[in-house]
N, C-alpha and C positions, 0 to 999 in steps of 0.2 A: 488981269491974267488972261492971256489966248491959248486957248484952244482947240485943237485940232487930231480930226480923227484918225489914229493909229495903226489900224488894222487894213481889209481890205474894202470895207463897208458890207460884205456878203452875212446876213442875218442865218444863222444856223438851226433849223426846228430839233432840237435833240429828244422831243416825244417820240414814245414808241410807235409805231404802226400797229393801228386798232386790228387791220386785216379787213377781208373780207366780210360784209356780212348781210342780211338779209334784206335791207331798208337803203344801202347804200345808190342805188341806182344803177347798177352797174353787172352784170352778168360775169361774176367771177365765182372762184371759188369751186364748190361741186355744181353751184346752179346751172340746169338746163337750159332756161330761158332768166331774162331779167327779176333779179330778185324772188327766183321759185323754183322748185324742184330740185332733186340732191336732198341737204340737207337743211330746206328752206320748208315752206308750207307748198302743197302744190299747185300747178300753174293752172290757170283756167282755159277754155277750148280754144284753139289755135295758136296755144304757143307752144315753143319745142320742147318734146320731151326723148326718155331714152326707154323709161319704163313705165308699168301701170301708175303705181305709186309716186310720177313725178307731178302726176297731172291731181287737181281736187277732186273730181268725180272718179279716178282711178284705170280712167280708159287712155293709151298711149296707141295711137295707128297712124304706121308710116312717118312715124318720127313727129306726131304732133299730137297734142289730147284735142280729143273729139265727145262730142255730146253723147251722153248715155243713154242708152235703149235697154231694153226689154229683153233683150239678144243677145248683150255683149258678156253676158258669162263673169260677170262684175256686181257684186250688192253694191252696189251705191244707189242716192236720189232718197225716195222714200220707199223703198223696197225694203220687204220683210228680211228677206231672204235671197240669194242669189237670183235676181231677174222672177219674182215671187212678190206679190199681193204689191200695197201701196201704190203705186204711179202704172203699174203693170196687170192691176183692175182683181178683177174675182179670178176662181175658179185656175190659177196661173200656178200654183205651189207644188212641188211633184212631191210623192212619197219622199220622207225621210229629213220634208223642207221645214224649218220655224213657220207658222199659223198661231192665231189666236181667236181664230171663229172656225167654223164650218167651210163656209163661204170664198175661202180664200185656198184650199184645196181640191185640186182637180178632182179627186174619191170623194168632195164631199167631207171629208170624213178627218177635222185634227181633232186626236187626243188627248188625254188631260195633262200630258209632257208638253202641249205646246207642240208637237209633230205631226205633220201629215202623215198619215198612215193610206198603203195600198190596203183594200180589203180581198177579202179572199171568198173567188168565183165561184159558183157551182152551176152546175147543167147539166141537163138531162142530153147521151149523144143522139146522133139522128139515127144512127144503124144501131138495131135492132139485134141483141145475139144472145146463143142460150147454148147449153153445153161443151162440147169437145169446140165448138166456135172460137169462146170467150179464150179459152187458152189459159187458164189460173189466173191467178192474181197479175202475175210477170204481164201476161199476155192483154189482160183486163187493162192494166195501166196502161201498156201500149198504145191499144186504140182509143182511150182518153186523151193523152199525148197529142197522139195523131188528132184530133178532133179540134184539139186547140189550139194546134197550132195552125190550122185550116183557117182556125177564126178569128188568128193573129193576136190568140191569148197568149200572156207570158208567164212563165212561172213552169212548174212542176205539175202534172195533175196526174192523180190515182183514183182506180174504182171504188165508188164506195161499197164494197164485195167484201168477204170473212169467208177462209179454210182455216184449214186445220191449225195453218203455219202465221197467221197475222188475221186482222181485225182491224175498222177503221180508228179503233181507241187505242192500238198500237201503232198503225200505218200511219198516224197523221199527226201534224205538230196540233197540241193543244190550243188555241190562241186561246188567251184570258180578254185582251181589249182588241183585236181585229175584228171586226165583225163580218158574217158571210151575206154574198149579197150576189144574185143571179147576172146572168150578162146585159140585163137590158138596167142594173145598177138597184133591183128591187129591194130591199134588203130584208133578207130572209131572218137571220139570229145575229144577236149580238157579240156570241163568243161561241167555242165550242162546244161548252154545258150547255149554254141554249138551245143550238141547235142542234143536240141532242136529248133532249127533255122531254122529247114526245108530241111538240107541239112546232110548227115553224109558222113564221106570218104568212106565209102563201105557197102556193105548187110550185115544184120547181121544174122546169120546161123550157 
């Protein structure tokens, strides 16, 4: 018996199409760059990206992921925290940043939350004032104010002064864990009972 083929000889693949996807080698799909970014894992430094997130370290500039700094406003690498301790050294964690020592807070100073904590200043002003001077309490805060901000303190500051109308145990927020600490970083009390107790570590000046 002879036979002979039928049809056009054209072989038909009737499989689905797998689609796009992350291993295929090929830059389709959401991906940025080959095989990365979108909905892929992200790309590594100099291939193209659209956003932080396209790239593995999380930095996207001018359309390409670039190597992480210190600076870039991105927790990535071994950083604690936003551009904070790990690869970014000591003393680098700003108030309000994750810490897990001392050492890794610009104050000096993480809490038992694991947070950097700002402490809170005290100083003696340089100008010297006594009666109708001072101006009340209003007036008293003022040139503390003024005195801090000379000295590129930030924050709020009020006389440690008492009339009729307020008192510093009324005028002031209690801290239970900020501890006060002079402008040269000395540190005077560890909470507001303390440093009210009658006793402080040192002059304050």
């Amino acid at each position: 018996m002879i036979c002979a083929l039928a049809g056009c000889g054209k072989v038909v693949d009737t499989a689905p199409d797998a689609g796009p996807s992350c291993t295929d080698g090929i830059k389709n799909g959401q991906e940025t760059d080959v095989d990365c970014g979108g909905s892929c894992d992200g790309c590594a430094n100099g291939k193209v990206c659209s956003t932080g997130p396209d790239c593995e370290n999380g930095i996207c500039t001018g359309g390409a992921c670039v190597a992480s700094t210190c600076s870039d406003g991105v927790k990535n690498g071994t950083e604690l925290d936003v551009d904070c301790a790990g690869s970014c050294g000591v003393g680098t964690c700003k108030a309000g940043q994750t810490c897990t020592d001392n050492t890794q807070c610009q104050s000096q100073m993480c809490a038992g939350t694991n947070v950097c904590i700002a402490p809170k200043r005290v100083f003696l002003t340089a100008g010297q004032f006594s009666g109708a001077q001072i101006g009340g309490l209003t007036g008293a805060d003022a040139k503390c104010q003024a005195e801090a901000m000379a000295a590129n303190l930030t924050g709020t500051y009020k006389a440690w002064l008492s009339d009729i109308t307020g008192s510093p145990s009324t005028r002031f927020t209690k801290s239970t864990i900020v501890p006060y600490v002079r402008t040269d970083g000395f540190l005077l009390a560890q909470s507001f009972d303390d440093l009210t107790d009658g006793t402080i570590a040192g002059p304050i000046n």
